[in-house]
C-alpha positions in Angstrom: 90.1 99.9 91.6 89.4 100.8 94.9 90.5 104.7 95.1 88.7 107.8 93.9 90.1 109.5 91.3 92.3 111.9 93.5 93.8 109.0 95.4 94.9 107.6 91.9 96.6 110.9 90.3 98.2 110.9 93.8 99.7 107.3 93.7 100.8 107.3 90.1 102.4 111.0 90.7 106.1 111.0 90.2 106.2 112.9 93.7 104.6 109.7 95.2 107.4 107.3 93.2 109.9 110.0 94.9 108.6 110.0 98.3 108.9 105.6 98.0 112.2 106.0 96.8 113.5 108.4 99.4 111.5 107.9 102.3 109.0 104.6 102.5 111.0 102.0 100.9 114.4 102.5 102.4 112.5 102.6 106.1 110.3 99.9 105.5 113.1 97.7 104.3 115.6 98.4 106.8 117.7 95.5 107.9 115.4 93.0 105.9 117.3 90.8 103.2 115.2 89.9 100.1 116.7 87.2 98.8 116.9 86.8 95.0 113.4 86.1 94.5 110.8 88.6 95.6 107.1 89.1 95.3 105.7 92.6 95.1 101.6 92.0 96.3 99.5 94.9 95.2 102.0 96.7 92.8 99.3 99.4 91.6 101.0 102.2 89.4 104.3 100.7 89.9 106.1 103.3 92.5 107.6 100.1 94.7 108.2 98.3 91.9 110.7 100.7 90.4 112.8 100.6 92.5 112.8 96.9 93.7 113.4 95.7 90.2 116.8 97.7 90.6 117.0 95.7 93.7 116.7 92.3 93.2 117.3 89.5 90.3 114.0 88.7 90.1 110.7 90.4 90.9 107.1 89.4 90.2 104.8 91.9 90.4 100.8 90.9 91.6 98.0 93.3 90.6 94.3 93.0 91.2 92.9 95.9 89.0 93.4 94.5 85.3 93.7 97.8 83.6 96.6 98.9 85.8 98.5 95.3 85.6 98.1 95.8 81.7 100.2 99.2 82.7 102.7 97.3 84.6 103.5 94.9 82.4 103.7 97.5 79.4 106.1 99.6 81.5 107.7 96.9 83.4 106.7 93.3 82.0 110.6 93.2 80.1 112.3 93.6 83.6 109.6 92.0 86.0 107.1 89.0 85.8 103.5 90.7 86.2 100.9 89.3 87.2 97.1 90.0 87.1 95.9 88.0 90.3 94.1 88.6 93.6 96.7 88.4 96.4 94.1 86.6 98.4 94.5 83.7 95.9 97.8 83.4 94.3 98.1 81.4 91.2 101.6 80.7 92.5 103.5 77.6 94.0 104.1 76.7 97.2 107.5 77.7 98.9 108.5 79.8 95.6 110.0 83.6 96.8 112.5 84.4 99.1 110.9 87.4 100.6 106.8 88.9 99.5 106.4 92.6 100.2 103.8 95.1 100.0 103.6 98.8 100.6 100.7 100.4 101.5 97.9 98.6 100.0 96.4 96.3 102.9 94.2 99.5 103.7 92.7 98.9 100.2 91.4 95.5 100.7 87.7 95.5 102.0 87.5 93.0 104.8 89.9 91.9 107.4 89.5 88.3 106.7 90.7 89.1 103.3 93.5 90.5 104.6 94.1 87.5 106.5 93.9 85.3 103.6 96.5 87.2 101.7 99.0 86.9 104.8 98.4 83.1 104.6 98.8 83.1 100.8 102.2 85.1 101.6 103.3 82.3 104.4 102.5 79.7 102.0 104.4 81.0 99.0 107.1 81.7 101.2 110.4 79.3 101.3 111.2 78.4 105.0 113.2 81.1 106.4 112.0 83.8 104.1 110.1 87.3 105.1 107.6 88.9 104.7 107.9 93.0 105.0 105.7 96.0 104.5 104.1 99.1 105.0 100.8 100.2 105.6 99.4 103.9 106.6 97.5 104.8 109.5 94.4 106.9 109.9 94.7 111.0 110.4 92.7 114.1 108.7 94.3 113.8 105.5 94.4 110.5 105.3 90.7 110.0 105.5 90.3 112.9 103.4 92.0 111.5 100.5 90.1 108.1 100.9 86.4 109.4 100.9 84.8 107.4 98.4 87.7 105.0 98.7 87.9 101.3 100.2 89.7 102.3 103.4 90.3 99.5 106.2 93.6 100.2 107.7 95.1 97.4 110.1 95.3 97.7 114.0 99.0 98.0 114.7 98.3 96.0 117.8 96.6 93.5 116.7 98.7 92.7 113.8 101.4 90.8 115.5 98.7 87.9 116.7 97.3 88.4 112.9 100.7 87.6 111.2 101.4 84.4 114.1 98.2 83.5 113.7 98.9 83.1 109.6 102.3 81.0 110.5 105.1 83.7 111.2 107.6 84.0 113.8 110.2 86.6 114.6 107.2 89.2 114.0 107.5 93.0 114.7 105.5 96.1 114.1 106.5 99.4 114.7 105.2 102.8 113.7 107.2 105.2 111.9 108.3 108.6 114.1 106.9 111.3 112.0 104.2 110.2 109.0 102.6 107.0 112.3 102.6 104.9 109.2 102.9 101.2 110.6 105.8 98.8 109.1 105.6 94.8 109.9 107.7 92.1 109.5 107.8 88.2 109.8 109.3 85.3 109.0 108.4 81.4 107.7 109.9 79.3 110.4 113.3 77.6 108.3 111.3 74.2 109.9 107.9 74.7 108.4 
């Protein structure tokens, strides 16, 4: 897993699940309709997750790091489909979910053609019309102070608009929240595609 050990107690804290619950979910969702079937890219310790499986009628869950999947689906597995899978390369069909969301975890992945490939991988397992909405963190002192030893490759707010278009999306927008500069994105498949 790509986070030192502080990051980890941290993001499986129940003062983390609180703060997504209050504050990160219900801004980086706002306005944005889901749909009935939605999948959760880079669930780690399952704080999102939570509280989209209260949500929606049916979430599946995508984890890289096997030990923490095993987690997920031992906490979760009865209420959500988990998977173990790298969200560069889903093991899902084309055109299957209504929305794909993920929450702070894009930083995590190493290279920014990885990142890249997972926004295709979204766009393609996207139905036409569907979203695709998040959340990412930005870079300040404590920030960077919680990620030494950590993978830490945070996205460009301006350049992600041309990074989501250039994966297939329309009807893109970033914006950056007012108080924590934490980035939130959206776009959409094209209903035509």
């Amino acid at each position: 897993m790509p986070m030192n050990r502080a990051h980890r107690r941290l993001c499986s804290s129940e003062k983390w699940a609180r703060g997504v619950r209050e504050r990160l979910l219900p801004w980086a969702l706002e306005d944005v309709e889901l749909g009935e079937d939605v999948l959760e890219l880079g669930s780690g310790y399952g704080a999102n997750l939570r509280v989209l499986v209260e949500q929606v009628p049916s979430l599946t869950a995508v984890e890289i790091d096997e030990g923490t999947a095993r987690l997920l689906e031992e906490s979760w597995g009865d209420r959500a489909r988990i998977l173990h899978a790298d969200a560069s390369a889903l093991p899902l069909p084309d055109a299957a979910f209504s929305s794909v969301v993920c929450f702070t975890m894009l930083h995590h992945v190493p290279a920014k053609a990885t990142q890249d490939q997972i926004f295709r991988e979204a766009f393609r397992v996207l139905r036409p019309g569907g979203v695709f909405a998040g959340s990412d963190s930005q870079p300040n002192l404590r920030f960077r102070l919680l990620h030494i030893g950590d993978t830490m490759n945070t996205l460009a707010p301006g350049e992600l608009p041309g990074r989501l278009a250039a994966a297939g999306f329309a009807d893109v927008s970033v914006d950056r929240h007012p108080e924590s500069g934490g980035l939130r994105f959206r776009g959409r498949r094209p209903a035509d595609s």
